[in-house]
PABA-718106 format. One line per 5 residues: number of its first residue (from 0); their letters; for each residue x, y, z of C-alpha. Coordinates in steps of 0.001 Angstrom, whole numbers, padded with zeros to 6 digits. Example, Ala and Ser with C-alpha at 12.3 -4.5 7.8 and 13.67 -1.06 7.14 Angstrom:
REM PABA-718106
0 = AS = 012300 -004500 007800; 013670 -001060 007140
This chain:
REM PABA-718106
0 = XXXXX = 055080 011559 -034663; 057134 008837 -035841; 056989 007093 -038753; 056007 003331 -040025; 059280 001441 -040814
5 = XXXXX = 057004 -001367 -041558; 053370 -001338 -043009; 051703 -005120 -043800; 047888 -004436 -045043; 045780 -007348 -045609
10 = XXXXX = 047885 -009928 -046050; 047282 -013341 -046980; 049370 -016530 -047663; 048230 -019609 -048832; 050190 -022637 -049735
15 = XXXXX = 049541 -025484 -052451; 049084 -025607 -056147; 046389 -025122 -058210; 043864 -028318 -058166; 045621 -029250 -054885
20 = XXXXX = 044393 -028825 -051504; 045640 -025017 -050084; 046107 -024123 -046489; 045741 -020583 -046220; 048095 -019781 -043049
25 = XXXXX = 047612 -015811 -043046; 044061 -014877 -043508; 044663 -010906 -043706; 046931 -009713 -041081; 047278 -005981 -041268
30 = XXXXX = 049686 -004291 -038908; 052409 -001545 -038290; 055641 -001009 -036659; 057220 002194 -035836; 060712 003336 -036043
35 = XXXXX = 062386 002325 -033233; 059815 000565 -031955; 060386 -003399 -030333; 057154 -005487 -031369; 056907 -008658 -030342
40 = XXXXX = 055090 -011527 -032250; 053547 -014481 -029936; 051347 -017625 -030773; 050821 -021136 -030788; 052346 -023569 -032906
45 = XXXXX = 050774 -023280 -036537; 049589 -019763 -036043; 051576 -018285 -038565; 053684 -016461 -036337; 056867 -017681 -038560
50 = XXXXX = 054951 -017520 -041913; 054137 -013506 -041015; 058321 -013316 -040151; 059123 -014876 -043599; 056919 -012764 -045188
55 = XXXXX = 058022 -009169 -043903; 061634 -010883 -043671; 061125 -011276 -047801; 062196 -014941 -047342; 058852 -015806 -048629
60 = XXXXX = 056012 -014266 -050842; 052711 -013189 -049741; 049976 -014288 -051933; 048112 -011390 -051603; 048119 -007877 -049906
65 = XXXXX = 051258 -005323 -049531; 054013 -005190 -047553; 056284 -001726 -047525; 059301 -001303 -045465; 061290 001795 -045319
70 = XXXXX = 058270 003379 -047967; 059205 000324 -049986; 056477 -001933 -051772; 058783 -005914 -051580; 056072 -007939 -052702
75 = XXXXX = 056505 -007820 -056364; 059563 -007061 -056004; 062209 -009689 -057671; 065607 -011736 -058158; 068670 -008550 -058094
80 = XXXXX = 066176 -006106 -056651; 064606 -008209 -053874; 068161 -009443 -053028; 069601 -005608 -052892; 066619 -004767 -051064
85 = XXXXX = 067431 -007378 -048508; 071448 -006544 -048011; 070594 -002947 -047589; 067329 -002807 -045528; 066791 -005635 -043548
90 = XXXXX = 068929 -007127 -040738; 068554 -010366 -039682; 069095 -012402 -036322; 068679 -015887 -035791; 068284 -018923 -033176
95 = XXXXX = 071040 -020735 -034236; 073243 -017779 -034798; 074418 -018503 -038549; 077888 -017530 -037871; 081048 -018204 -040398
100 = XXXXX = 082999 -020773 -038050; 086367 -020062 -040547; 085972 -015967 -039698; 086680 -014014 -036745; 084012 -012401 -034941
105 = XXXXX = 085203 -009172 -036857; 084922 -010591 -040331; 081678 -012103 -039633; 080123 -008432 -038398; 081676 -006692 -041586
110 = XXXXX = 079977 -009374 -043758; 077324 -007265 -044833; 079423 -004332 -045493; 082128 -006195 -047301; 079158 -007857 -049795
115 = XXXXX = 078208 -004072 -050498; 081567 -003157 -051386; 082016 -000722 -048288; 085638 000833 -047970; 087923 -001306 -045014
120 = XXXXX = 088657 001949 -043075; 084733 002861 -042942; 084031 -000994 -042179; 086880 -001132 -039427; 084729 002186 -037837
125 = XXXXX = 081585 000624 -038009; 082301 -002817 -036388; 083882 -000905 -033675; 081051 001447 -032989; 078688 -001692 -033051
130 = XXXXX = 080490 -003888 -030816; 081149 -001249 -027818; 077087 -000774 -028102; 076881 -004432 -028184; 080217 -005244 -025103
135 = XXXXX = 081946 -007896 -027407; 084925 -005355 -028507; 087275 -007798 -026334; 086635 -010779 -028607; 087160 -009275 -032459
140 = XXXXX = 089783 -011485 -032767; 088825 -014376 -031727; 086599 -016589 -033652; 083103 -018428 -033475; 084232 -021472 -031636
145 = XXXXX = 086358 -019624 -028691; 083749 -017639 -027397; 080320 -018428 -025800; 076986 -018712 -027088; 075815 -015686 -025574
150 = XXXXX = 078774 -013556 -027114; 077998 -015616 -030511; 074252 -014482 -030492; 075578 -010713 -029919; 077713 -011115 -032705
155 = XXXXX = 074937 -012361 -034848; 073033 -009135 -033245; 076236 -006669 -034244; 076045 -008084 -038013; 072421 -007677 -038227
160 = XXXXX = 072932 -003693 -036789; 076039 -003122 -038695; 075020 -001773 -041911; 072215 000213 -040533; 069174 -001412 -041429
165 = XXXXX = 065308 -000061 -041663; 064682 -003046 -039231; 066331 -005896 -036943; 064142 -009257 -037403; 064744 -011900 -034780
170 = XXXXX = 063257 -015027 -034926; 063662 -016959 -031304; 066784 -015445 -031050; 066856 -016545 -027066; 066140 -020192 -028454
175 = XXXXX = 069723 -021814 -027812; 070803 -019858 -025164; 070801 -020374 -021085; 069027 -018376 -019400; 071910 -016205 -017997
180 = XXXXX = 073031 -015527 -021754; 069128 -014919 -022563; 068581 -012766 -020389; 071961 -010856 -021336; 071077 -010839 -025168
185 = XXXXX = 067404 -008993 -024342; 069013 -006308 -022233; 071341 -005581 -025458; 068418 -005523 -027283; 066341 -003745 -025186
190 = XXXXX = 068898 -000710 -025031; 069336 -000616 -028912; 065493 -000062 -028952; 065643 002441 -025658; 068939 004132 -026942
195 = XXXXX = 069642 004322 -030239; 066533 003757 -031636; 066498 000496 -033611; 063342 -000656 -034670; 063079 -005045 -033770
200 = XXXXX = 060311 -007098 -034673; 061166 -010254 -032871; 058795 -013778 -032998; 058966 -015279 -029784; 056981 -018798 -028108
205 = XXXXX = 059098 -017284 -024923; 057065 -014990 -022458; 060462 -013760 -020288; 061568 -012471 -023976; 058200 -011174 -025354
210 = XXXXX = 058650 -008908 -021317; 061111 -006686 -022836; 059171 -005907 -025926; 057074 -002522 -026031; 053757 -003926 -027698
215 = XXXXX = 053109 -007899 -028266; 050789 -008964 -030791; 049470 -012134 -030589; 048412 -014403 -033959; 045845 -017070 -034105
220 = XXXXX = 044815 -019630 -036816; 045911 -017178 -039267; 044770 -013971 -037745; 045478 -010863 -035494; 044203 -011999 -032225
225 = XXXXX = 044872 -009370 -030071; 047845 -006689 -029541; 048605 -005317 -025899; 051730 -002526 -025035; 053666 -002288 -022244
230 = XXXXX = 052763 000526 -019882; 053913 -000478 -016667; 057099 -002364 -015574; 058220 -005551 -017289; 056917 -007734 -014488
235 = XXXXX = 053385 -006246 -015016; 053711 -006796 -018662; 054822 -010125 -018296; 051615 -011104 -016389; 050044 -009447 -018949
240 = XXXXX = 051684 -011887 -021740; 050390 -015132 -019939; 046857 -013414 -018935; 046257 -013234 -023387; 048224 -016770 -024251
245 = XXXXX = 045587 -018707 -021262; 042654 -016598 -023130; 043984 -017887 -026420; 044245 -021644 -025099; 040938 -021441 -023808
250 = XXXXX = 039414 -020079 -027101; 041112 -022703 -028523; 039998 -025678 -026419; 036215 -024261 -026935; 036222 -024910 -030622
């Protein structure tokens, strides 16, 4: 049975100071995600969708509740620790890429190697090994501005996977790309979760994305609406996505 790479047990954020007015966005999520396991996280605007990311991500502090990834309790955890914890652990992908336009594609997928301190000849290894699995080996030399933004979004996806972390987060990851480079990131995505077993939690407002996850759960106002997996081919599973998020409109038009 495989193990939980992430655990988040009652988990609550709120935001404001004392004697101000507090929004409490999370309103005690609790939820799991397997190794190698691609989760999906879906909701409207103002769900807390992004606050949940942020939270797991270690970008932001819950207020109350735990959080462990990798066995790892991050929610007291602090300043040298917390940013450690981060380098070695976590790997991060994001919508508008966050590449170094002044390195090639190479340095930027050894940046999280070279901030560890990791040996040149066992970096040059691993940036190879990560861009065959990821098909931008051609373009190691070139840099950010030369290639396209599909092969940019890879290489954000090779620096994330380079240093072996516990997890991948994405957070739209699809959001600036056409649909032909979308569609070409998710398949790289989806085999590093079929193939070599990389556990992704990836938020998503995008149903065509959310189709190549394994298990989508959904958050409302705060809350864990609903969770549904994938048991049939994407297409099924993708009428499945837009069957919850017109229940979830509907709820929310009642109130």
């Amino acid at each position: 049975m495989k193990s939980a790479v992430v655990e988040v047990n009652q988990v609550e954020k709120v935001y404001g100071k004392r004697n101000e007015n507090h929004s409490r966005v999370l309103k005690g999520i609790t939820l799991s995600v397997k190794e190698g396991e691609f989760v999906g996280i879906m909701g409207p605007s103002g769900s807390g969708k992004t606050t949940l990311l942020n939270v797991i991500s270690t970008l932001d502090q819950a207020t109350s509740g735990t959080v462990e990834i990798a066995g790892t309790d991050i929610v007291n955890m602090k300043g040298n620790a917390l940013s450690d914890f981060r380098a070695q652990k976590l790997g991060f992908i994001f919508q508008d890429f966050n590449l170094l336009e002044n390195l090639s594609i190479y340095e930027n997928i050894a940046l999280p190697l070279s901030l560890q301190g990791v040996s040149s000849k066992e970096i040059a290894g691993k940036v190879q090994e990560v861009a065959i699995k990821l098909g931008i080996e051609a373009i190691l030399e070139k840099y950010p501005t030369a290639v396209s933004g599909g092969q940019k979004q890879r290489t954000a996806a090779a620096r994330a996977l380079v240093h072996n972390p516990a997890i991948i987060l994405a957070d739209e990851p699809t959001g600036a790309l056409d649909s032909k480079n979308a569609k070409s990131l998710l398949e790289a995505m989806h085999d590093l979760h079929e193939n070599h077993h990389v556990s992704i939690m990836m938020v998503t407002h995008d149903v065509f994305s959310a189709s190549y996850c394994e298990r989508i759960l959904f958050i409302q106002d705060g809350l864990l609406y609903k969770e549904i997996h994938r048991n049939g081919s994407r297409e099924a599973f993708y009428q499945d996505i837009l069957n919850v998020l017109g229940k979830m409109s509907s709820s929310k038009e009642a109130i």
